[in-house]
GUVODO-992379 format. One record per residue (C-alpha): x, y, z; residue number from 1; residue in one letter. Coordinates in steps of 0.02 Angstrom, whole numbers. Example, Ala and Ser with C-alpha at 12.3 -4.5 7.8 and 13.67 -1.06 7.14 Angstrom:
site c1:615&c2:-225&c3:390&lumti:1&kollum:a .
site c1:684&c2:-53&c3:357&lumti:2&kollum:s .
END
This chain:
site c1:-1469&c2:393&c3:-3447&lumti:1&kollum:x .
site c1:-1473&c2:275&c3:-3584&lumti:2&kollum:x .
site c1:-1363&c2:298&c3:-3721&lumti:3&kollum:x .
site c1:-1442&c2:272&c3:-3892&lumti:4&kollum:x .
site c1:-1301&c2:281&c3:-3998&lumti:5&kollum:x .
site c1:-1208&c2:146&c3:-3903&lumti:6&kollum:x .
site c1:-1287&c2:-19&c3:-3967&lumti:7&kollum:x .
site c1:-1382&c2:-91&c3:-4125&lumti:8&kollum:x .
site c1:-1543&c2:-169&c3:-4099&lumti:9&kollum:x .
site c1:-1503&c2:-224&c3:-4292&lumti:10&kollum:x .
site c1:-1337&c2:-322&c3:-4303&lumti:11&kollum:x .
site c1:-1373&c2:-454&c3:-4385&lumti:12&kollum:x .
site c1:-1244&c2:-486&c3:-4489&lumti:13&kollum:x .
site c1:-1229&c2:-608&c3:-4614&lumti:14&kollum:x .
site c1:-1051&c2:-696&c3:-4567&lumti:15&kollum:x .
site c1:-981&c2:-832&c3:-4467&lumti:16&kollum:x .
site c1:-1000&c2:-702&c3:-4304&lumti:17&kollum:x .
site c1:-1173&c2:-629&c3:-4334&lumti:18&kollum:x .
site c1:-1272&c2:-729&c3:-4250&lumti:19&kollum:x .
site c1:-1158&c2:-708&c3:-4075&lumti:20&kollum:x .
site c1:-1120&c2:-512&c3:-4130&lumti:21&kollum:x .
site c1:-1336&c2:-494&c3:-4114&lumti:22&kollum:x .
site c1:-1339&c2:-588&c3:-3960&lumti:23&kollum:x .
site c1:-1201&c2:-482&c3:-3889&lumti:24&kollum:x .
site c1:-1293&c2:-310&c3:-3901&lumti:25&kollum:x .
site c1:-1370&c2:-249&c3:-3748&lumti:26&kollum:x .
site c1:-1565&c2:-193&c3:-3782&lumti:27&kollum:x .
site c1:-1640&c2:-20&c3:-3717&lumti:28&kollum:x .
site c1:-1758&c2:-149&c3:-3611&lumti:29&kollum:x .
site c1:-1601&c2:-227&c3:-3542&lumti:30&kollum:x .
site c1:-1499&c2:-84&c3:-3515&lumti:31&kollum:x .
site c1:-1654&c2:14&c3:-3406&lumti:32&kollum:x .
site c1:-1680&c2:-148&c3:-3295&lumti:33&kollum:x .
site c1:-1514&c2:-143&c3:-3256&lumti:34&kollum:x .
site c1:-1506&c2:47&c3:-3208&lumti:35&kollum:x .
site c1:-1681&c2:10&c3:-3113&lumti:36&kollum:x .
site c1:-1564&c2:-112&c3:-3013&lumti:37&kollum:x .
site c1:-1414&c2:-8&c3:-2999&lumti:38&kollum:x .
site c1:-1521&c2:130&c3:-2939&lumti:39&kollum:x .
site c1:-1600&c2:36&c3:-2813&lumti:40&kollum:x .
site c1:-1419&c2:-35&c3:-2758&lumti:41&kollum:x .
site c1:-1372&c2:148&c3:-2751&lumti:42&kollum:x .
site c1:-1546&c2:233&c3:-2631&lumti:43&kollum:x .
site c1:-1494&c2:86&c3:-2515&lumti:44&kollum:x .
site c1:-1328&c2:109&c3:-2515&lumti:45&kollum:x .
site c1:-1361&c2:311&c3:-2460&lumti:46&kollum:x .
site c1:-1492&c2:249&c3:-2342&lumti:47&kollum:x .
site c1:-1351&c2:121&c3:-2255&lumti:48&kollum:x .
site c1:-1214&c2:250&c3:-2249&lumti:49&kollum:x .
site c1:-1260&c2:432&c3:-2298&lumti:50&kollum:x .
site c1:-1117&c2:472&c3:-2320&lumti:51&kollum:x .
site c1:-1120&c2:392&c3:-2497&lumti:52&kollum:x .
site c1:-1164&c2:517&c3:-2611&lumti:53&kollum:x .
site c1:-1314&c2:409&c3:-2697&lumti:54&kollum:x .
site c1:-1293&c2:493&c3:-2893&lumti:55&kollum:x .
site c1:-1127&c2:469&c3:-2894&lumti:56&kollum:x .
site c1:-1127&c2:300&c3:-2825&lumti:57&kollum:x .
site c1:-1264&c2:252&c3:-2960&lumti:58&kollum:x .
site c1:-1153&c2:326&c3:-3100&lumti:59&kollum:x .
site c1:-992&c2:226&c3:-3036&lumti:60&kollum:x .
site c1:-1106&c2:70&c3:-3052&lumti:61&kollum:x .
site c1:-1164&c2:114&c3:-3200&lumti:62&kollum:x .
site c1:-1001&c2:128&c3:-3287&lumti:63&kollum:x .
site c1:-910&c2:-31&c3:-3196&lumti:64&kollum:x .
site c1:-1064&c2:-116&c3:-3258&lumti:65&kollum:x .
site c1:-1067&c2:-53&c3:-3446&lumti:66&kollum:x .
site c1:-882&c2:-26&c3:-3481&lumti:67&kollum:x .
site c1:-870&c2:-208&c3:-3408&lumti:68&kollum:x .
site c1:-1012&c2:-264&c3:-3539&lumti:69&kollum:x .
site c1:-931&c2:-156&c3:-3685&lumti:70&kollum:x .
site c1:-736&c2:-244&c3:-3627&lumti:71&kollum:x .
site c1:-817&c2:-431&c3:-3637&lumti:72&kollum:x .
site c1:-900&c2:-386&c3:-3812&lumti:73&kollum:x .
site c1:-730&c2:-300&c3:-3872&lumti:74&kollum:x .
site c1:-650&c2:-486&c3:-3821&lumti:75&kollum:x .
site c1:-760&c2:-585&c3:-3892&lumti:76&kollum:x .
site c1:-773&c2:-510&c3:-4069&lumti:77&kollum:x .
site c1:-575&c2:-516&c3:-4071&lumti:78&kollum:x .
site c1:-601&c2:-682&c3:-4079&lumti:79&kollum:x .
site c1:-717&c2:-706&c3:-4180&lumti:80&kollum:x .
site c1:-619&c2:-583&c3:-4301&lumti:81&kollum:x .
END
């Protein structure tokens, strides 16, 4: 589920936005914790109501969670650009 090509373990750029670009990008460890805890969120969710389809679920968390990390990033570097 985690998507390689999305992020850069390496951005460390050497301008007035490097250091905050770096600390912006999401790590492999980071992003698998948080689908360990969305996937959790999503088994109890089915358990509570099974009428919740639980992969689905997990994959709508997933992307609120992600595209919301992605969005912050986008707004933050157009500042610093």
């Amino acid at each position: 589920m985690i998507d390689l090509d999305n992020f850069n373990l390496n951005k460390f750029e050497v301008n007035e936005g490097g250091l905050l670009a770096a600390s912006l990008e999401m790590t492999i460890f980071q992003r698998a914790a948080i689908q360990v805890i969305l996937r959790n969120q999503a088994e109890m969710a089915h358990k509570l109501d099974p009428t919740i389809d639980e992969e689905i679920y997990f994959k709508s968390l997933m992307d609120e969670t992600i595209n919301g990390h992605d969005q912050l990033k986008a707004m933050i570097y157009s500042k610093i650009i």
